[in-house]
DODREN-807244 format. One record per residue: residue number from 1; residue in one letter; z negated, y negated, x negated of N, C-alpha, C, CB in turn. Coordinates in nm, 4 decimals, m for minus. Atoms other than C-alpha are relative to their C-alpha. Glycine has a CB too. Layout:
     i   aa       n_zz       n_yy       n_xx      ca_zz      ca_yy      ca_xx       c_zz       c_yy       c_xx      cb_zz      cb_yy      cb_xx
   NUM    a          Z          Y          X          Z          Y          X          Z          Y          X          Z          Y          X
...
END
This chain:
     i   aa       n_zz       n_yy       n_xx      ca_zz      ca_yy      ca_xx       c_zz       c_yy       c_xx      cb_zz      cb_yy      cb_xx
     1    x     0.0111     0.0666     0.1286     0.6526     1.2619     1.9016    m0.1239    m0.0888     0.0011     0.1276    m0.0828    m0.0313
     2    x     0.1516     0.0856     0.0986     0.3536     1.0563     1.7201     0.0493    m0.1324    m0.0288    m0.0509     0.0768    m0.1820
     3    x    m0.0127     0.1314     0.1160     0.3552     0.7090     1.5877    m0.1366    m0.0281    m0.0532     0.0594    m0.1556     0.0695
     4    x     0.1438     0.0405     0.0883     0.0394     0.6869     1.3380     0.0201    m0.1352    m0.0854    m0.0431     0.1320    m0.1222
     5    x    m0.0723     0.0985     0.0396     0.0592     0.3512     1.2077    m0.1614    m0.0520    m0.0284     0.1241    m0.0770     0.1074
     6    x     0.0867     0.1005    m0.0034    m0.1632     0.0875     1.0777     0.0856    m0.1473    m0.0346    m0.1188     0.0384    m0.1039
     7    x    m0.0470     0.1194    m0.0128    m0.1185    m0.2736     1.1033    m0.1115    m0.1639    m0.0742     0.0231     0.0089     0.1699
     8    x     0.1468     0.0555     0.0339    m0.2533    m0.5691     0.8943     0.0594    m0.1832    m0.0065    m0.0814     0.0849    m0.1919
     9    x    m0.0496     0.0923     0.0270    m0.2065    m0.9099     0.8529     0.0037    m0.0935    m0.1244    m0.0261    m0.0374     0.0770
    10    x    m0.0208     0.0666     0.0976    m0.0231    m1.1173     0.6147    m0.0495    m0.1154    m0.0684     0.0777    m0.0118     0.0146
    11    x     0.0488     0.1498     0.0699    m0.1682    m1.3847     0.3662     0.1196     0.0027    m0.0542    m0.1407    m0.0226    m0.1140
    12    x    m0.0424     0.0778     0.1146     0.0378    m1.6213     0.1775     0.1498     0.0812    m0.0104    m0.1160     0.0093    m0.1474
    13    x    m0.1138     0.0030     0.0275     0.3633    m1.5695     0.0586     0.0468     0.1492    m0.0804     0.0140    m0.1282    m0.0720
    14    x    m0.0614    m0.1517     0.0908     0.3892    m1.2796    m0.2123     0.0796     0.0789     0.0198    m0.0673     0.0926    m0.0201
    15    x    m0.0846    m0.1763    m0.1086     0.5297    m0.9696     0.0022     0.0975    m0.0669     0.0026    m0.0497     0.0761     0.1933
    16    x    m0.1359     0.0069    m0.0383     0.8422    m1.1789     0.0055     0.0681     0.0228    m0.2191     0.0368    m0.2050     0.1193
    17    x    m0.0847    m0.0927     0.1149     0.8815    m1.0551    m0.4214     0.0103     0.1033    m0.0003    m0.0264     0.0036    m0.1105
    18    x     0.0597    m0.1460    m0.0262     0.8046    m0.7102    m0.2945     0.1120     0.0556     0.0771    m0.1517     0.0089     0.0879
    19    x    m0.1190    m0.0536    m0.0824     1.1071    m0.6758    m0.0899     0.1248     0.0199    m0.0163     0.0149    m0.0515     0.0809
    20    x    m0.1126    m0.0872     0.0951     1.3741    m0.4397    m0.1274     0.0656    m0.0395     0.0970     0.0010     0.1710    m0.0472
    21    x    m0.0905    m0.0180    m0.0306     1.6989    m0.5435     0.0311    m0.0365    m0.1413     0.0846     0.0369     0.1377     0.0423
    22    x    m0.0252     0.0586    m0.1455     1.7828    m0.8107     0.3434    m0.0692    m0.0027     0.1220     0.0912     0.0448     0.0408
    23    x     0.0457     0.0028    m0.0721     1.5817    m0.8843     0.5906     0.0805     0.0570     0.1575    m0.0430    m0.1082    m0.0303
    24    x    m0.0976    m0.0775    m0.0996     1.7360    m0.7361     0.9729    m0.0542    m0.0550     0.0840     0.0148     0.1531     0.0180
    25    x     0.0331     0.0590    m0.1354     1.6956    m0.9836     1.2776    m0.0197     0.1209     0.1160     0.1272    m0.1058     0.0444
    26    x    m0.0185    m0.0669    m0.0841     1.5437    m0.7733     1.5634    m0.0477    m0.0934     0.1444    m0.0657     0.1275    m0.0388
    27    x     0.0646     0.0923    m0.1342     1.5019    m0.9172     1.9025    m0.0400     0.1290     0.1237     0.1525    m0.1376     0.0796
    28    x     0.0562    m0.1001    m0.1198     1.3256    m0.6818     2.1861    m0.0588    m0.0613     0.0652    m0.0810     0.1098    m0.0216
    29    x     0.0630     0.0469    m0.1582     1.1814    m0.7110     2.5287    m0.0503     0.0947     0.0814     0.1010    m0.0615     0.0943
    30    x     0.0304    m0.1400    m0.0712     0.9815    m0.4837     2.7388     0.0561    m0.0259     0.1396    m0.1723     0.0456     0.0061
    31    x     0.0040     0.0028    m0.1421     1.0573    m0.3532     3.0913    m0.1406    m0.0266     0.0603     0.0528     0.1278     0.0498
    32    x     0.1336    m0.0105    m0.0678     0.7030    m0.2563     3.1306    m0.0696    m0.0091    m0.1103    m0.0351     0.1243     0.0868
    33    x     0.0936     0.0100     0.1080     0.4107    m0.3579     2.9330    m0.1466     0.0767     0.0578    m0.0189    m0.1708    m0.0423
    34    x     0.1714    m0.0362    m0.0393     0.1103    m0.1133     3.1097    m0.0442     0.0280    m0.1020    m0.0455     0.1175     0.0962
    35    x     0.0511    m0.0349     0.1248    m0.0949     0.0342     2.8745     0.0469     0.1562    m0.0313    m0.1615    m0.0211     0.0020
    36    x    m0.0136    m0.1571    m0.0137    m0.0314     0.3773     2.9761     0.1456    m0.0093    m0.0404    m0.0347     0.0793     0.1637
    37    x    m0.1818    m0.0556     0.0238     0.3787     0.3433     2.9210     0.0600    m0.1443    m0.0284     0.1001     0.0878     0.1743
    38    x    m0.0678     0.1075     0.0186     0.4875     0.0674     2.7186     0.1808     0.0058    m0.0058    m0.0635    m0.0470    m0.1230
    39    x    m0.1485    m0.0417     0.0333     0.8993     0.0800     2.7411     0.0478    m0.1422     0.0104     0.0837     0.1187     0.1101
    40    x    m0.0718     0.1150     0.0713     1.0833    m0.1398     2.5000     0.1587     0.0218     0.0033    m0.0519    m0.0099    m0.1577
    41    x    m0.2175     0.0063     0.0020     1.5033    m0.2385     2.4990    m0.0306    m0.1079    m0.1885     0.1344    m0.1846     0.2387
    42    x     0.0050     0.0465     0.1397     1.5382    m0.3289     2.0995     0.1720    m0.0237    m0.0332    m0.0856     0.1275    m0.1088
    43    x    m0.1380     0.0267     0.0514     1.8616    m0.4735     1.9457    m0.0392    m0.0251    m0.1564     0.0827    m0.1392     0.0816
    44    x     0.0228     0.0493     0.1449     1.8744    m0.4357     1.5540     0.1022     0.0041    m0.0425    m0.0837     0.0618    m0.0881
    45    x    m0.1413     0.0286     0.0233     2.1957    m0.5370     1.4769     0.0933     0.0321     0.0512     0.0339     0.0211    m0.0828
    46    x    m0.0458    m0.0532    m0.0888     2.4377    m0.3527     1.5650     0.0167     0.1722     0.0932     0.0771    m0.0465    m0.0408
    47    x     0.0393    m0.1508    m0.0609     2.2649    m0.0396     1.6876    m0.1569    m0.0671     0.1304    m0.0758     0.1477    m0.1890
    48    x     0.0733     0.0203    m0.0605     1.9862    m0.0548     1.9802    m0.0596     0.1177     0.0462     0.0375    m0.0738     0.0667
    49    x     0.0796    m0.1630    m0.0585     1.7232     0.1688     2.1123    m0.1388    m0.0092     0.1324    m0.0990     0.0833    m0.1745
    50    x     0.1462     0.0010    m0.1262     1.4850     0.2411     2.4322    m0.0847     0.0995    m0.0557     0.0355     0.0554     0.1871
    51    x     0.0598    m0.0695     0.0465     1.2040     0.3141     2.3559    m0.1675     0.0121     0.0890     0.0173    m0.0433    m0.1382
    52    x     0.1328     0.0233    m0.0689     0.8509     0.4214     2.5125    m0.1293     0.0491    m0.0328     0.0096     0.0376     0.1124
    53    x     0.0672    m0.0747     0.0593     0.5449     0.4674     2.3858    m0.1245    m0.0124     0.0851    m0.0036    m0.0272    m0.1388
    54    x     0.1672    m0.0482    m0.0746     0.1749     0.5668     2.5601    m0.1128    m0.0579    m0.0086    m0.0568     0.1160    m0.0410
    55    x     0.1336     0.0465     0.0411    m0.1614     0.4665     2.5722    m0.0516     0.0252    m0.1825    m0.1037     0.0897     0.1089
    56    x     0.0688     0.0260     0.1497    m0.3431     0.3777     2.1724    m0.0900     0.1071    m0.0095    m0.0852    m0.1473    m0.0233
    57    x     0.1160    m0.0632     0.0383    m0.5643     0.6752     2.0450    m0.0506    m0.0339    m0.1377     0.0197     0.1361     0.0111
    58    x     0.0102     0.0329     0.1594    m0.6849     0.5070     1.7622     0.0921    m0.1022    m0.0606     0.0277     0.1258    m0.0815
    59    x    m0.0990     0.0518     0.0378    m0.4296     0.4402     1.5734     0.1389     0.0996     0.0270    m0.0327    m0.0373    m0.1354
    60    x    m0.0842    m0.0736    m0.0418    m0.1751     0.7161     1.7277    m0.0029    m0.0085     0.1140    m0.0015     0.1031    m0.0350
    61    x    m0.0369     0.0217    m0.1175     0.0092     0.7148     2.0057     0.1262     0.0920     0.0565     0.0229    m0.1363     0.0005
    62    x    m0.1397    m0.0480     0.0164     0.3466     0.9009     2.1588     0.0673    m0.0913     0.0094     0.0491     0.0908     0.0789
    63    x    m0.1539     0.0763     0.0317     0.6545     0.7501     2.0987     0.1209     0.0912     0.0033     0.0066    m0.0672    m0.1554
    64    x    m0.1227    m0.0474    m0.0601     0.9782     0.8305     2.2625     0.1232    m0.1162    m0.0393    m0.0269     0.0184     0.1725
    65    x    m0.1054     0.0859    m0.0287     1.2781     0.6617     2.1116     0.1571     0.0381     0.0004    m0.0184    m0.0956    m0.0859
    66    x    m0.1132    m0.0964     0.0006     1.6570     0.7145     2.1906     0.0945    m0.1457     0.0032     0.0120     0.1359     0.1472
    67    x    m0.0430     0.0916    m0.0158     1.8946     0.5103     2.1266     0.1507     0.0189     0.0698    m0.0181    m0.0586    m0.1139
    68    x    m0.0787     0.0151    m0.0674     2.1608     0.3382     2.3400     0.0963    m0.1185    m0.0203    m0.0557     0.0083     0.0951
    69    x    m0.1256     0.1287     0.0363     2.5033     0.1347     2.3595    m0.0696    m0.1686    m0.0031     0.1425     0.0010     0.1567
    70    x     0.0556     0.1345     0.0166     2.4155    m0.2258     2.2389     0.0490    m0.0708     0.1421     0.0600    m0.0794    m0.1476
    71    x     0.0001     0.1019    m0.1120     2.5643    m0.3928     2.5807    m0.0640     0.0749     0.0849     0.1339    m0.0567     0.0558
    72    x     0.1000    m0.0096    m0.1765     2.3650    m0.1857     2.8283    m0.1225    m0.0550    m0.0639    m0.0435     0.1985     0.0958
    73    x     0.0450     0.0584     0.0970     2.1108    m0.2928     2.5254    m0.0284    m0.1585     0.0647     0.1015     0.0194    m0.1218
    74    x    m0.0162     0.1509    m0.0425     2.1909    m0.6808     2.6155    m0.0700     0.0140     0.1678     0.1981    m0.0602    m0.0064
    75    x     0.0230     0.0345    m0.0997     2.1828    m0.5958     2.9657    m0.1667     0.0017     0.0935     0.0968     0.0640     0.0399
    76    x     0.1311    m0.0308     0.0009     1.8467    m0.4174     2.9698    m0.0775    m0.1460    m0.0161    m0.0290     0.1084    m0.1174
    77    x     0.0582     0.1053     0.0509     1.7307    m0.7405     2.8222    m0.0446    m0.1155     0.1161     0.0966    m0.0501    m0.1036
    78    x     0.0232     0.1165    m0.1229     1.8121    m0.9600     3.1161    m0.0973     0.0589     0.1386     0.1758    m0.0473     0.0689
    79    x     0.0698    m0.0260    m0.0811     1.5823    m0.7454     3.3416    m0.1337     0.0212    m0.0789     0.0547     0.0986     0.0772
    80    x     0.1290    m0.0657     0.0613     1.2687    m0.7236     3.0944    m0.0660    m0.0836     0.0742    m0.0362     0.0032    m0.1630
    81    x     0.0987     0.1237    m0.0462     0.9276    m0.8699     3.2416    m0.0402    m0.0759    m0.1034    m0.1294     0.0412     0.0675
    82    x     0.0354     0.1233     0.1080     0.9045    m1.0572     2.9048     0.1034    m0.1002    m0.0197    m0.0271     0.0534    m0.1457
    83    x    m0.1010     0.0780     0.1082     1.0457    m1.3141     2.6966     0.0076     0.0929    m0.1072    m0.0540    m0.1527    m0.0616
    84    x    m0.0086    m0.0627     0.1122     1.2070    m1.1598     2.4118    m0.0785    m0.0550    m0.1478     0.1374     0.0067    m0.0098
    85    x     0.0559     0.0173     0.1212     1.0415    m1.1357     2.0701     0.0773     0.0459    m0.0811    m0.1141     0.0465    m0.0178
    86    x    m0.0941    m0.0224     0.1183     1.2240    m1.2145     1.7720    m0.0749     0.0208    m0.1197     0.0952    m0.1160    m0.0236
    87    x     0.0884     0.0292     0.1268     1.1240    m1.1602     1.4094     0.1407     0.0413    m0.0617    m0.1672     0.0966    m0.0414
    88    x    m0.0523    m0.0604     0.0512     1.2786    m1.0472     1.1196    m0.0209     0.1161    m0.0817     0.0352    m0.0595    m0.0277
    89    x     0.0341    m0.0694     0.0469     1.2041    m0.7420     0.9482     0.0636     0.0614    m0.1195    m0.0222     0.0472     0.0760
    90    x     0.0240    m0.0165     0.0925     1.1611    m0.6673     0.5955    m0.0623     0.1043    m0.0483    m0.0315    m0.0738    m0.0178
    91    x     0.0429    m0.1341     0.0419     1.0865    m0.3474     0.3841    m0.0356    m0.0287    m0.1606     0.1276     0.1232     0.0280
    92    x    m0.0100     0.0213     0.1286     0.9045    m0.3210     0.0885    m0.0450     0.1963    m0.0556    m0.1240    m0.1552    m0.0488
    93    x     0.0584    m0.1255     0.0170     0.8349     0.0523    m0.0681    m0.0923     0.0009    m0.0931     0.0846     0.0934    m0.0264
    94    x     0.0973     0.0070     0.0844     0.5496     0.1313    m0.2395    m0.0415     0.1980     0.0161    m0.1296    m0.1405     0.0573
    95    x    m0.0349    m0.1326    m0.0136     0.4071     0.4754    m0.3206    m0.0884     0.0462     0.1346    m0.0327     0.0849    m0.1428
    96    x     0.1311    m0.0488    m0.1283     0.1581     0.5074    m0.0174     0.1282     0.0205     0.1525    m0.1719    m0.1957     0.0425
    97    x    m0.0818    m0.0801    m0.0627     0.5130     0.5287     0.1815     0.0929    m0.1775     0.0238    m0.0797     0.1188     0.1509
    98    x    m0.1124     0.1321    m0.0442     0.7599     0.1953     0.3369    m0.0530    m0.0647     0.0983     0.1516     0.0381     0.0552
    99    x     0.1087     0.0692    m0.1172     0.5715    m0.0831     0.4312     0.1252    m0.1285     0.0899    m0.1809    m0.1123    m0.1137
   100    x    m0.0813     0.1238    m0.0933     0.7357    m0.3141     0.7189    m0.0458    m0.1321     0.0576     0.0407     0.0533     0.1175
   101    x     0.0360     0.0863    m0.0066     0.7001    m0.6695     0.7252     0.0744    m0.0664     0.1064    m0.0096    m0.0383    m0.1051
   102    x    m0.0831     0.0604    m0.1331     0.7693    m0.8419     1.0818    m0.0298    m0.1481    m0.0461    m0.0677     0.0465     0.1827
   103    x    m0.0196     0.1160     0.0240     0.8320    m1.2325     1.0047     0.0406    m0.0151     0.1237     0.0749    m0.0378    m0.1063
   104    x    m0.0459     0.0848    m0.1269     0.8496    m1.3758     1.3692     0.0540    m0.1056    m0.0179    m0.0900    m0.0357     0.0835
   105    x    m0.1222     0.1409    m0.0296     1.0480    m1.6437     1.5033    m0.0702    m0.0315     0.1243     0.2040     0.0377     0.0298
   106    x     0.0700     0.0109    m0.1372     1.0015    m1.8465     1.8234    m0.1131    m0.0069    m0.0056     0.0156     0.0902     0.0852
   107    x     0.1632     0.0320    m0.0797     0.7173    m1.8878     2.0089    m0.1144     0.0676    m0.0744    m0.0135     0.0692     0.1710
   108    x     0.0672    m0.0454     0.0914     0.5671    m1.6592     1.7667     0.0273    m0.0247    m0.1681     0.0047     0.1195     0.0365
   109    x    m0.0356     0.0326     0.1396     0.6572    m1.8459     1.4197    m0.1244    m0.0187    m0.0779     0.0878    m0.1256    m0.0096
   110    x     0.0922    m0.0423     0.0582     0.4173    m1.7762     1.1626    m0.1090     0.0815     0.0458    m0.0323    m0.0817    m0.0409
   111    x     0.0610    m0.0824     0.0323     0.2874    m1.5124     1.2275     0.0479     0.1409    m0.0924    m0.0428     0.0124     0.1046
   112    x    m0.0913    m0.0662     0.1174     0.3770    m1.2389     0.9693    m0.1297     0.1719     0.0228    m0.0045    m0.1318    m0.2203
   113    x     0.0599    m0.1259    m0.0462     0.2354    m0.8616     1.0309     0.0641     0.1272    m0.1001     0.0390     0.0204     0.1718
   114    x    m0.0496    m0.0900     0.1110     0.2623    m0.5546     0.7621    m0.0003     0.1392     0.1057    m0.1171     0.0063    m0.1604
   115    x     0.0261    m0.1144    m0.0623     0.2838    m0.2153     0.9255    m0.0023     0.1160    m0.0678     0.0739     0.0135     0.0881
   116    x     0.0028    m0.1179     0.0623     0.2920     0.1388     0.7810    m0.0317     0.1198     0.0758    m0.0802    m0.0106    m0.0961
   117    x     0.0272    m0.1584    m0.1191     0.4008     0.4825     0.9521    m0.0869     0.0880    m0.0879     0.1737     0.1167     0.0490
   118    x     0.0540    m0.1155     0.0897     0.1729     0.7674     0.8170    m0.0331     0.1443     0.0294    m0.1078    m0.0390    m0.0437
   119    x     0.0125    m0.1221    m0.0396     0.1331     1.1403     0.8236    m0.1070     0.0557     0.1011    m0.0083     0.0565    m0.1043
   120    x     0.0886     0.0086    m0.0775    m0.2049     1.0994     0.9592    m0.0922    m0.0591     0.0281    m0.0257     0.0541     0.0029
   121    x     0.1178     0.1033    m0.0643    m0.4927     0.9167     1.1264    m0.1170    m0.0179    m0.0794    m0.0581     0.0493     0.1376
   122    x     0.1000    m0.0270     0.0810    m0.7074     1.0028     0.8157     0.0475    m0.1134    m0.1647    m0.0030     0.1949    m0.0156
   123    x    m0.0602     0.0906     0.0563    m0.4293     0.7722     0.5736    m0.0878    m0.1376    m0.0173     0.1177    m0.0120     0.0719
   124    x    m0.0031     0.1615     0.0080    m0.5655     0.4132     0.4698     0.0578    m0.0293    m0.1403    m0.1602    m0.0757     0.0175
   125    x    m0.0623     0.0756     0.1104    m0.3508     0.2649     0.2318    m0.0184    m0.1423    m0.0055     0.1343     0.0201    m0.0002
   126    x     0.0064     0.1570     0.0555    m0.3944    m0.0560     0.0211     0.1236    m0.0510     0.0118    m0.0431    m0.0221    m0.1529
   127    x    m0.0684     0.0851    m0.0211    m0.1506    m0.3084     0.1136     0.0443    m0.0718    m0.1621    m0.0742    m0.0796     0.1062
   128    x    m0.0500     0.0998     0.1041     0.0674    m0.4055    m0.1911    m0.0078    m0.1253    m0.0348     0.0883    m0.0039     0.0006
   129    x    m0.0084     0.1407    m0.0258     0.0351    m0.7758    m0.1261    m0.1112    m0.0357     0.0827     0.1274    m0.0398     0.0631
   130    x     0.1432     0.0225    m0.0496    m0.2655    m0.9678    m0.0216     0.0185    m0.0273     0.1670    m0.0774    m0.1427    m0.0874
   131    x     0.0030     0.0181    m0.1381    m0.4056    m0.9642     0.3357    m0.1120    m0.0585     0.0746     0.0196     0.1102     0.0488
   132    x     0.2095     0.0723    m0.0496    m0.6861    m1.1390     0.5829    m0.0857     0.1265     0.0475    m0.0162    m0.1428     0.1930
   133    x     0.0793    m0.1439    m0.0708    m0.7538    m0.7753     0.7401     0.1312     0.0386     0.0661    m0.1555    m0.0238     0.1323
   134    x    m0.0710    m0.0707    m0.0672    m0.6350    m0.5221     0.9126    m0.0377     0.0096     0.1359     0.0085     0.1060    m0.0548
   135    x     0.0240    m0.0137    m0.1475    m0.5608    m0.5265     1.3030     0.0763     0.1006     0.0704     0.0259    m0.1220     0.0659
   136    x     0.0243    m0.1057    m0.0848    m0.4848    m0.2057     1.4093    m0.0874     0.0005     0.1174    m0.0385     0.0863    m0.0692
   137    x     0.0960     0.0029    m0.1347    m0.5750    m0.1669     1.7397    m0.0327    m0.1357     0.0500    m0.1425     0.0694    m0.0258
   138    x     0.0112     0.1205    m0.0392    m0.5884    m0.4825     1.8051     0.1038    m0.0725     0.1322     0.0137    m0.0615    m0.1267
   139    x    m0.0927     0.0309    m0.1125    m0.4217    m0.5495     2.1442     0.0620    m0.0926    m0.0170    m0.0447    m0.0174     0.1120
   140    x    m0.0212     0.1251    m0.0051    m0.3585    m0.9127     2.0782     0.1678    m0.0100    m0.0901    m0.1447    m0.0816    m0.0696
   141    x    m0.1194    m0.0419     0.1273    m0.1031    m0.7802     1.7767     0.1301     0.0760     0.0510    m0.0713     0.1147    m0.1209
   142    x    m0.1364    m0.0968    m0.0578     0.1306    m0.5635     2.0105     0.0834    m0.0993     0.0424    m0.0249     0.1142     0.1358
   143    x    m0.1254     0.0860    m0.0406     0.4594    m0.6846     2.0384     0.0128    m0.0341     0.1270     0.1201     0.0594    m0.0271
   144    x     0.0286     0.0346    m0.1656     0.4091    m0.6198     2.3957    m0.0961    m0.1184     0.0465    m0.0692     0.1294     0.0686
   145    x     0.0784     0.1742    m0.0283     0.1406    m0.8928     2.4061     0.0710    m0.1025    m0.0399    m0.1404    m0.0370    m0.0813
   146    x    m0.0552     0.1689     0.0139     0.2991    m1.1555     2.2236     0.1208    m0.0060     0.0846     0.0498    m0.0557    m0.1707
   147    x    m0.0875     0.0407    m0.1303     0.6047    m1.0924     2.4593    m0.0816    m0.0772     0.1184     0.0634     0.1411     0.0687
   148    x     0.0610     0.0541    m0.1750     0.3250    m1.2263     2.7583    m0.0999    m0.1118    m0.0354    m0.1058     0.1443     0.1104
   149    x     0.0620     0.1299     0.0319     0.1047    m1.4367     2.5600     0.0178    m0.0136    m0.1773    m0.1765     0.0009     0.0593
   150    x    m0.0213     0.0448     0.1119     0.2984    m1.5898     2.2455    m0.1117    m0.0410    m0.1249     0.0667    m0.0916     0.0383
   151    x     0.0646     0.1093     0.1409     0.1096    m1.6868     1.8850     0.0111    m0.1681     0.0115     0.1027     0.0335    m0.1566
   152    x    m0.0057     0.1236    m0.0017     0.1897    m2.0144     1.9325    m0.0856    m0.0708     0.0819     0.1077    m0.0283     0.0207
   153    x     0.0806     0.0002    m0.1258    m0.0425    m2.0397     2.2665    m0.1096     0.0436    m0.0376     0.0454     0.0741     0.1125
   154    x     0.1246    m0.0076     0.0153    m0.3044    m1.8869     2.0945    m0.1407    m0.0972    m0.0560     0.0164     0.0850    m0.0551
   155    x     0.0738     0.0894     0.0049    m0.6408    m2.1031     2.0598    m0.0534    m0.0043    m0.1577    m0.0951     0.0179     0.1085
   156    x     0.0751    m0.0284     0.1122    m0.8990    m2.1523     1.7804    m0.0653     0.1124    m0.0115    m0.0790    m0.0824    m0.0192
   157    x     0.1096    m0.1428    m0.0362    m1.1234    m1.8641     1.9332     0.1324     0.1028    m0.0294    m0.0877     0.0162     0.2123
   158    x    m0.1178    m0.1300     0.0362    m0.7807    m1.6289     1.8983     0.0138     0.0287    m0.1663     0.1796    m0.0529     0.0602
   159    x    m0.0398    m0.0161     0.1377    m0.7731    m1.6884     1.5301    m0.1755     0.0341    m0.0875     0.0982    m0.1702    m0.0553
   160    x     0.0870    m0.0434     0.0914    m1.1345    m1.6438     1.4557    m0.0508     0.1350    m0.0609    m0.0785    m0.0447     0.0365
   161    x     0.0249    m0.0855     0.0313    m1.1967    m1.2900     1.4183     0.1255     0.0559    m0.1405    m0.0223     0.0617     0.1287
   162    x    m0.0991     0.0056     0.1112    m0.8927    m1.2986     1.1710    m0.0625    m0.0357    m0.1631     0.1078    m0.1186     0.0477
   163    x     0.0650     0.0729     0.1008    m1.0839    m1.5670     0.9467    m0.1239     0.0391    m0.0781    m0.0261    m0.1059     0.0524
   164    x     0.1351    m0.0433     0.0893    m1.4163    m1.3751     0.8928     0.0224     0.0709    m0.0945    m0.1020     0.0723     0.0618
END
């Protein structure tokens, strides 16, 4: 399997009239964060899933996910090499396909991230709701990073390429 995705970041408030339904607390944690084989333990309520995905080509990557009983779920958790990362996640649809809005928590509070799966690597869709840019590809943005070095820890120099 594929995950083609782009990723952008949120300005301002709006994207929260844009959203269809309840937000869904997820909390995850990796075992391993290499680059070559990221494998995540995810709890989204009351379903959970392992999942592992490959080195970045772009903006595609493989992705392997399967999911498993929520307490081996928990237990997975207590052996990750991270801290867990919480957010909440939010859906808004639009016609370019179902965009997903991660609202962190914790050590990562305010930061707010749009995502969008797509058919292919050739896709750029306009973001319903305003944004500072898009960080695709942007290592700093993987969940797997902020599990090892939180938003909250990040400096002035971390936020400038955001601001231009």
């Amino acid at each position: 399997m594929k995950e083609i995705e782009r990723k952008f970041l949120v300005r301002g408030e709006e994207w929260r009239a844009l959203v269809s339904g309840p937000g869904r607390p997820l909390c995850q944690a990796y075992l391993s964060t290499d680059p070559d084989r990221v494998v995540r333990v995810r709890i989204d309520g009351d379903r959970a899933f392992l999942t592992i995905k490959g080195r970045n080509k772009g903006i595609t990557r493989p992705e392997y996910e399967y999911a498993i009983p929520v307490a081996d779920a928990r237990e997975l958790l207590d052996l990750a090499c991270t801290v867990p990362v919480e957010k909440i996640r939010h859906h808004i649809p639009s016609s370019a396909g179902l965009w997903e809005i991660d609202e962190f928590l914790g050590a990562n509070a305010g930061l707010v991230v749009a995502e969008i799966e797509l058919e292919n690597d050739t896709e750029n869709p306009t973001p319903p709701f305003p944004v500072l840019c898009e960080v695709s590809g942007i290592a700093r943005y993987y969940n797997s990073s902020l599990a090892r070095h939180p938003y909250s820890l990040w400096t002035g120099s971390d936020h400038e390429a955001e601001a231009s």
